[in-house]
N, C-alpha and C positions, 0 to 999 in steps of 0.2 A: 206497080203496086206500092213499092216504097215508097213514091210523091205523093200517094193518094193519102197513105198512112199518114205522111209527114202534114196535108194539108189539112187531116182529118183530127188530127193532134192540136191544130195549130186554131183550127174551130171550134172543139171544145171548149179550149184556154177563153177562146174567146166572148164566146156564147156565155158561156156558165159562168164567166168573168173569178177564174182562177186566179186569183193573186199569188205570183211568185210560186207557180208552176211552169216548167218552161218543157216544150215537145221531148224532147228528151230523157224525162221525171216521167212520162208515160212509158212502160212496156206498150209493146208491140201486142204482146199476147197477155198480158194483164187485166185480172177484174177490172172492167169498171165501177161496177157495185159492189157496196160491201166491204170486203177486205181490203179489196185494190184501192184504187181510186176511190171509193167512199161517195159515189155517187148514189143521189134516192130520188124517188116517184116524181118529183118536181121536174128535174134535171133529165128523165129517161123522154117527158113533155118536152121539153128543149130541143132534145138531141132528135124529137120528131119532126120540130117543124126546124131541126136544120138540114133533114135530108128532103125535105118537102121542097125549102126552099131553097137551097144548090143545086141539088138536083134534080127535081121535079120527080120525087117517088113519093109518094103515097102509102102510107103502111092501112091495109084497109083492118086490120086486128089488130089492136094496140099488145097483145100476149105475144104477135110477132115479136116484139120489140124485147123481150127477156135474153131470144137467142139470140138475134142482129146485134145488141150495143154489151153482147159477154165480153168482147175487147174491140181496140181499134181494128187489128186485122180481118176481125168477123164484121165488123161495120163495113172496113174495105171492100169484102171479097162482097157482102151486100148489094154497097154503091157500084162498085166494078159492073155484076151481075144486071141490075134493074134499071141505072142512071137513064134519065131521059136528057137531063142538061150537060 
């Protein structure tokens, strides 16, 4: 679960193209939204089509997506749960 965390950190930065955020500047169990990380609506679109496309899941409710991306470890335990890649 820790490599997932760490890869799923490391995909954000990437995606969302975080300048001089680095996986570590993430909690584990930190907002994403909001307070935390200060992600919004644009970015929760992002974070959908990077579990679409790493790992072949599908969110068929986008309201999913409020609980799944509250932090990395709930993405984790998500990806963990559903992964198909």
């Amino acid at each position: 679960m820790e490599e997932l965390m760490l890869e799923l950190k490391n995909e954000i930065i990437r995606v969302l193209n975080l300048e001089g955020v680095k996986p570590e500047d993430i909690a584990d169990d930190g907002e994403l939204f909001g307070e935390g990380l200060g992600l919004d609506s644009i970015d929760a679109l992002e974070l959908i089509v990077l579990l679409e496309k790493n790992y072949g899941i599908k969110l068929k409710d986008p309201a999913e997506g409020k609980a799944i991306f509250k932090s990395v470890r709930t993405m984790a335990e998500y990806v963990q749960a559903n992964r198909i890649k």
